[in-house]
C-alpha positions in Angstrom: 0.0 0.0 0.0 1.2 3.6 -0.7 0.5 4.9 2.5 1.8 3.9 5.7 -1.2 1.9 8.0 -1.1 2.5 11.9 -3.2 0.3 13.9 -4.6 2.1 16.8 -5.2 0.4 20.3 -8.4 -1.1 21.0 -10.1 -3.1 24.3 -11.5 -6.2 22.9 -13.6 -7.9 25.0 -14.2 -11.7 24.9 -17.9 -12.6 26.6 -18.1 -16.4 27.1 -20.8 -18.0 29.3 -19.7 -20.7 31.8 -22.0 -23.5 33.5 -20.6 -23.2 36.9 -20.3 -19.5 37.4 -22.5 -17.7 34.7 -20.7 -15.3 32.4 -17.1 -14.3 32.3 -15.8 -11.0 30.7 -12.2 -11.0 29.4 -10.3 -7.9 28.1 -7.1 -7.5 26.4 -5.2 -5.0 24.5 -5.5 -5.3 21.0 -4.0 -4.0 18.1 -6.7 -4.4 15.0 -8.3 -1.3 12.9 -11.2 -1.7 10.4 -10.5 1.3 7.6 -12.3 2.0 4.9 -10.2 1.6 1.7 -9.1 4.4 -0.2 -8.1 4.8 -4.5 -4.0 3.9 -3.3 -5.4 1.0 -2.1 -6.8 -0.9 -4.7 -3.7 -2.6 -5.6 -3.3 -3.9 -2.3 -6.6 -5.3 -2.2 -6.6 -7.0 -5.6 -3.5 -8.6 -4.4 -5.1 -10.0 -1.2 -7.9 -11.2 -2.9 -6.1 -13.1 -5.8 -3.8 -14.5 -3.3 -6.8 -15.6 -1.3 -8.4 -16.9 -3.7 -6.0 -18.8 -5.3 -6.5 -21.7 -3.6 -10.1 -22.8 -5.0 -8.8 -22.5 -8.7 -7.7 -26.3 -8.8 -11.5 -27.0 -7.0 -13.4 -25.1 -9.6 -11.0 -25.9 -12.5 -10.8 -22.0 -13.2 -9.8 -18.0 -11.3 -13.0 -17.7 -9.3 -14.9 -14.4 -10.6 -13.3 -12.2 -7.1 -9.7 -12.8 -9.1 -10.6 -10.7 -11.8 -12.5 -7.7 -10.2 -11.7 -4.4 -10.8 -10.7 -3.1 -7.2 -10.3 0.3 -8.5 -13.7 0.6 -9.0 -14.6 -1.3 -6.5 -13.1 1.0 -3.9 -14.9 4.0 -5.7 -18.1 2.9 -6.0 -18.7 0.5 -3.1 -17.8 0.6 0.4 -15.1 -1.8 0.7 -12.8 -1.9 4.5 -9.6 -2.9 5.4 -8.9 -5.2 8.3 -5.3 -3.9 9.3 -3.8 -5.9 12.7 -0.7 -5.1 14.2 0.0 -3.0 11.0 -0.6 -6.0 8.8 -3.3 -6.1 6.3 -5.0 -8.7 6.8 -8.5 -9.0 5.7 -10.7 -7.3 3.2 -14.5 -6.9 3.4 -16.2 -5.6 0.4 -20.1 -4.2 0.9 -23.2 -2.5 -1.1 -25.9 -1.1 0.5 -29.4 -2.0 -0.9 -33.3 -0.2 0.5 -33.7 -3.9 2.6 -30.3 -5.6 3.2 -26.6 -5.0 2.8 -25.1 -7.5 0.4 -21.7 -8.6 1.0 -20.2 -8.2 -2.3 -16.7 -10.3 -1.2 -14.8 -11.4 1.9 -11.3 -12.2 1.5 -8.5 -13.4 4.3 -4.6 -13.2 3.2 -3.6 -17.0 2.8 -1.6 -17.3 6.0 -3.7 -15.7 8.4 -6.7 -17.8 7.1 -8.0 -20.6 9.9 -7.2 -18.0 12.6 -10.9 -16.3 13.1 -10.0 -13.1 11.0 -13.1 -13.9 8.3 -15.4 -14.3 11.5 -13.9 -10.6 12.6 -15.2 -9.4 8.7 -18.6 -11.1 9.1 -19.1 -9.5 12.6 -18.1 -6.3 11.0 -20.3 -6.7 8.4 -23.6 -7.9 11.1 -22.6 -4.3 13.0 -22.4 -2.4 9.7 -26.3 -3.5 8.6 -27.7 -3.0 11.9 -25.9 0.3 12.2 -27.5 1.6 8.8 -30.9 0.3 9.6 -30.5 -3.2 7.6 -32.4 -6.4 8.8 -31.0 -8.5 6.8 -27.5 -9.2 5.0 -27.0 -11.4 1.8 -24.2 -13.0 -0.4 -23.3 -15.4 -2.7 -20.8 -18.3 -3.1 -19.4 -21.4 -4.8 -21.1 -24.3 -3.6 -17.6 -26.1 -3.6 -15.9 -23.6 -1.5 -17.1 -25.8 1.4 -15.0 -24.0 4.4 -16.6 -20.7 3.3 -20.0 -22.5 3.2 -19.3 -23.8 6.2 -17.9 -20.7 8.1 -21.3 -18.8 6.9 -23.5 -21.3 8.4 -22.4 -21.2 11.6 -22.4 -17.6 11.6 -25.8 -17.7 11.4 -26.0 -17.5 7.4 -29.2 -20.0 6.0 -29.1 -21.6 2.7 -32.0 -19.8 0.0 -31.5 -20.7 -3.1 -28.9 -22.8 -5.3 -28.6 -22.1 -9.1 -25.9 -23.6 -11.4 -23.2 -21.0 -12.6 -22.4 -20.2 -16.3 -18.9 -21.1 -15.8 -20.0 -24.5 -14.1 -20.4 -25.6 -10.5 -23.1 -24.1 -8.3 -24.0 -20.7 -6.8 -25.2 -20.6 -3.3 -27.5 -17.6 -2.1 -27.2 -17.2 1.5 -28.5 -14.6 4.1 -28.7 -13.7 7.9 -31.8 -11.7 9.6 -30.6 -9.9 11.9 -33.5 -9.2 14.0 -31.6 -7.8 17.4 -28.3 -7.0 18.2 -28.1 -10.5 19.8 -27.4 -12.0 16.4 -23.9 -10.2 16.7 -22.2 -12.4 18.6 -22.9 -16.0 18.3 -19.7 -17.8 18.2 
């Protein structure tokens, strides 16, 4: 990226309920910004995304559509955040508005801080974004054989709509989340 990224200091705080003694609150220090991307960006976030992506090209027997996007314009005309932690960039979240949802346009994690919770972080981002502009419900799409991301949806509260087969072959999943109170943002 062209410009230098500071993280700034933030409390986290983990909320985890415990048979025995009810509900225990732990804090600590971290070090992780959500920032929304700007034009000297796009390069970076292209690269992230490829990179992530990479992986489901020998799945799907071809770049999944995210590879060739035009992040430029994605950073113009949609509202796409940075995950920075510890100064790294780490995570990418891209969104649109719509009048009755937000739609998650894409949601990428560099390759080797993938498994690690960071794409949860984006999707919990995403659940605070919607209710915070008035949204009740967010929706995306996938690859029916990218079965982690499947996966990682469901049990963030995403439901299976709709599946239709893809130009390109395979099979699109439709997927969405009603988020009814603010309860919904933050089932682990």
């Amino acid at each position: 990226m062209s410009r230098h990224l500071l993280a700034e200091k933030s409390v986290c705080v983990q909320i985890s309920a415990n048979a025995a003694t009810g509900i225990s609150v732990m804090t600590a220090q971290c070090d992780i910004e959500f920032r929304k991307a700007e034009r000297e960006d796009a390069d970076a976030v292209g690269h992230l995304v490829r990179n992530a992506y990479a992986r489901w090209v020998n799945v799907i027997g071809r770049e999944p559509r995210p590879m060739a996007a035009d992040y430029l314009r994605a950073v113009q005309e949609h509202d796409v955040e940075l995950l920075i932690v510890k100064g790294e960039f780490v995570g990418v979240i891209e969104t649109i508005r719509h009048l009755d949802h937000l739609w998650i346009e894409n949601v990428a994690v560099a390759p080797h801080r993938q498994g690690q919770g960071w794409g949860r972080q984006l999707l919990v981002f995403a659940d605070r974004k919607a209710v915070g502009l008035g949204c009740h419900e967010i929706r995306l799409l996938t690859n029916e054989a990218f079965a982690t991301n499947v996966a990682l949806y469901e049990r963030s509260g995403y439901r299976m709509d709709k599946k239709e087969p893809l130009e390109l072959g395979g099979i699109v999943v439709y997927m969405s989340k009603p988020l009814h109170s603010s309860s919904h943002l933050y089932q682990s």
